[in-house]
Structures are given as C-alpha cells and as structure tokens.
N, C-alpha and C positions, 0 to 999 in steps of 0.2 A: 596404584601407579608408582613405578620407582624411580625415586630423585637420584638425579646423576649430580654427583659433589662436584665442586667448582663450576656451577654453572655451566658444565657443555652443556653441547647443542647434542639429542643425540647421532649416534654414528650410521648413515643412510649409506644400505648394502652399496656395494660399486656395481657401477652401468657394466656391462656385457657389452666386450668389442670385437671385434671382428680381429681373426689374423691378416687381412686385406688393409683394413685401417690401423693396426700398427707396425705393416710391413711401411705404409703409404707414410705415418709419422717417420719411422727410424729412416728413410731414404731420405724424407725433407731434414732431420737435423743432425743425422749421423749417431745418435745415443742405442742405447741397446736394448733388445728386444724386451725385455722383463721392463727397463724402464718403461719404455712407451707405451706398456702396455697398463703399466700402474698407474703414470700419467692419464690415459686415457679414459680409464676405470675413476679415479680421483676426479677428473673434468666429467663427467658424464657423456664424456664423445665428441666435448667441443676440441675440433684442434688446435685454433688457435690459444686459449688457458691449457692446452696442453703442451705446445713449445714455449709457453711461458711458464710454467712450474718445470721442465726441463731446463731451461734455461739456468732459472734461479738455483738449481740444484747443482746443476753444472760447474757458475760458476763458484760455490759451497766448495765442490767438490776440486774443483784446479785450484784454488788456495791452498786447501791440504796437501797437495799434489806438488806446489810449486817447489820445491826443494827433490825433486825425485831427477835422475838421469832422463834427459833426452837427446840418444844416440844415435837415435834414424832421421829420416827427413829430406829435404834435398837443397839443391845450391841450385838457383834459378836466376836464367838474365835476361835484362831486357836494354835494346836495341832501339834507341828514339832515331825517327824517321831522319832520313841525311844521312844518319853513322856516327856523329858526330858526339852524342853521346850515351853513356850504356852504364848501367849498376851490373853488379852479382852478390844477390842475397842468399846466405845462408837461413832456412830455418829448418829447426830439429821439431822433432816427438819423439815420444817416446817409442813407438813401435812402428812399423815399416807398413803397416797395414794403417792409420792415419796417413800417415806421408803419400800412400799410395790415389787419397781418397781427391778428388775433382775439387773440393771444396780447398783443403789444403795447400794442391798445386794452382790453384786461381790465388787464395792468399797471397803466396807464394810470389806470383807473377807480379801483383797487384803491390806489392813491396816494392817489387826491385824497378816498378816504375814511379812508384812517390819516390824514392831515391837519386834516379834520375834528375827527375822535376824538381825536388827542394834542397838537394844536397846536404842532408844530415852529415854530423860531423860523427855524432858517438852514437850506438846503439840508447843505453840506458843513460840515466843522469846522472846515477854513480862512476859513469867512465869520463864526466868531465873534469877536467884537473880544476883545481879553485881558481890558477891562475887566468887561465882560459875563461870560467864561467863571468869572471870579473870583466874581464877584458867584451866578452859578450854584451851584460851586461850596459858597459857601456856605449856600444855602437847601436844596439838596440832601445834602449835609454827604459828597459823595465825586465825584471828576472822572469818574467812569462811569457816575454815576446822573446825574450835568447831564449829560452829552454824549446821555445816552437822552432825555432830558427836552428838550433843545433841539435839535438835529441829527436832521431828518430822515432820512438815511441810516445813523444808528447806532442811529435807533430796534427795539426788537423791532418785527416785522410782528406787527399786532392777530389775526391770523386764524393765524399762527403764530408762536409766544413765539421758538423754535428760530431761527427765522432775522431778520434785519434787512432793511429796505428796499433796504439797500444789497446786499447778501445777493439781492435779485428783481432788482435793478437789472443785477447783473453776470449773474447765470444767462440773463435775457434776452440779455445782450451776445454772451454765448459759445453761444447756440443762436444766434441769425441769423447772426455773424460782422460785427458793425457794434457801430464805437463808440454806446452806449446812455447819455443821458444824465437826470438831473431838470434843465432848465432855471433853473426859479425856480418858487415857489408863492405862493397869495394866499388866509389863511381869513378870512371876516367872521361874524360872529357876531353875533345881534340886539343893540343896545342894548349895544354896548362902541365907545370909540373908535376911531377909524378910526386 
C-alpha cells in the first residue's frame, strides 16, 4: 500500500456530468463552461457545493481582477412612482457581453433604486472628503451609521438588510469573472437644489 506524504486523503477520480447540467450550472451563475464543469466534477454533481466553490473562486478571482479596466456596462434609471424622484447609475465591466447579461442589468436597476430610496452621497468611502466624513459623523453620532448613511457601497441593500451594495456589487464580479464596478451615480429629487 503507498503512503501519500502529508497526510492527504487520496485523490477520488471526478463524477461524470452531463453537458445538460453544466449548461444548467453556467445559466444559474454566469461562470464558464470549463469551470462548471470542474466545479461539478470536484462536487460530485451536487449544485449547490458547486455554486459555492464557484463562488469562492470567483470571488479569488475579482480581487485579482480588481485593478483591471472596466469600459463597458451601462447607465440605468429608475423612476419612483409620482415622478418625483429618480437616480441614474452608472455601472461598468469589463466586456459588453457581462453588461449585456439579465443578471447585471437587474443589478443595475436594483442600484439606481437603493439610490433613490437612501440617498448616498459618494460611491466609495475614499470619495468622502474628511471634512464631510466628520461632519457626518456627527449628525449620525457613530462612523458606521454615517458610512451606511452616505457611501453607497456600505449601504444595507433595501431588499436585503443582510448584505450591502457593495456586498451585490462583488457577488456579480466573482459570478461573471470581470472587474464589476459602480461608476458614479446622480438622484434629483423634485423641488431640492440642484
């Protein structure tokens, strides 16, 4: 019998999938066909530990990623009932084929309605100036509840308390495998200064 050094466990052949079920995986998370199909082979066929080692992989992979150009994408509005008031969020990828994908223009949409709703001041938390942060800070009376309060990306998501924008922002990045970004945003509101 031969000892495997450092105690592995040994390496059990990969399950046989179907091109059916990692057409069926890559629709549910957007990753690409060699992954799903390793994922699937590595999980023995279960799907769900197989969007979760996509996942975890994913999001591996958008930190490396994070410094890359994203020039495609699209600028999406949304329109609260009255009229009265409306965001337009910019978000990029990197390629035109993300941007193109249902999951990204729901993101998308789903942005420029938290925007609406809570009125973020800055994208990131590096776009608040000190003076502002302070000044937050103090109407707020704690630097966690201004950061939720002004920082669109440290906001809770409206539709789920549990996670932040920034939170859908990175989950998109590590399903497609493209740097995922919020560009810039713009809400007007009836009858407040411009």
């Amino acid at each position: 019998m031969t000892q495997l050094g450092g105690g592995q466990a040994p390496r059990r052949p990969p399950t046989s999938v179907s091109s059916t079920d990692v057409q069926r995986l890559r629709s549910e998370t957007g990753a690409g066909v060699m992954d799903c199909k390793r994922a699937l082979e590595e999980t023995g066929g279960d799907f769900e530990k197989a969007r979760e080692v996509l996942r975890q992989k994913g999001l591996a992979a958008a930190a490396k990623r994070a410094g890359r150009e994203a020039l495609q994408g699209v600028v999406e509005s949304y329109i609260h009932s009255g009229g009265r008031i409306g965001a337009l969020v910019e978000l990029s990828s990197e390629t035109d084929f993300v941007a193109a994908t249902a999951e990204f223009r729901e993101l998308a949409k789903n942005i420029a309605m938290q925007i609406a709703a809570m009125s973020p001041i800055v994208v990131s938390e590096d776009e608040l100036a000190p003076e502002a942060r302070t000044e937050l800070v103090k109407e707020h009376g704690d630097e966690k509840k201004a950061l939720e309060a002004a920082v669109l990306l440290k906001q809770p998501y409206i539709r789920d308390q549990s996670k932040t924008v920034g939170d859908l922002v990175t989950a998109i990045a590590a399903s497609t495998g493209e740097n995922v970004r919020v560009r810039r945003f713009a809400r007007f509101q009836l009858g407040t200064p411009a």
